[in-house]
Steps between C-alpha positions, in 0.01 A plus 500: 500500500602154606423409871595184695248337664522477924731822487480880437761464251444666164632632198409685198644387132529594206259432175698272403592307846153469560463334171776273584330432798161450350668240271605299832191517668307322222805289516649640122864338632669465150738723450364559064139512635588782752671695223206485270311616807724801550604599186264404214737323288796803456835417412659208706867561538333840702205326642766244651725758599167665677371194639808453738510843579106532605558137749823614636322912600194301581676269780697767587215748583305231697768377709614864572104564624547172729361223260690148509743480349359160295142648438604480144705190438672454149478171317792454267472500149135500583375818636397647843217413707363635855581295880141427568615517854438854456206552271149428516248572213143527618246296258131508471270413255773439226658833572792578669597815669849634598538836642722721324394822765241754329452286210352133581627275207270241436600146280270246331 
């Protein structure tokens, strides 16, 4: 679950949308590296194919559930990366924690 911070607003996504989505939090922008991420190195004509297909649902579902529109911003012939208007990663003690509800996801 993806929640934006100083609203109610929420969502739930999919395994792989909240991979996508992990990838942008520890700022994994490039469009190969997020790929990798995703899909472990399968076939890339499909993985491309995929790849568009997994930001296009993903913007879709978070603007239909009242996100901005431009929480994820695409870079071109980059990647994506996230409006930090609209996200904040808390950090302690080299460890950061985003909440993705019922299952806190911590990052080094």
């Amino acid at each position: 679950m993806l929640i934006l911070k100083n609203t109610n607003i929420e969502v739930i996504l999919s395994k792989n949308q909240t991979k996508l989505m992990t990838c942008l939090i520890n700022e994994i922008n490039e469009k190969k590296d997020i790929i990798n991420y995703i899909w472990n190195g399968k076939n890339r004509k499909s993985t491309e194919n995929s790849y568009g297909q997994l930001v296009y649902k993903t913007k879709t579902l978070l603007v239909k559930n009242g996100f901005p529109q431009d929480l994820i911003m695409t870079i071109s012939t980059y990647g994506l990366c996230l409006n930090k208007n609209y996200v904040r990663v808390g950090c302690s003690q080299h460890k950061c924690m985003v909440m993705i509800y019922n299952d806190p996801v911590y990052f080094l």
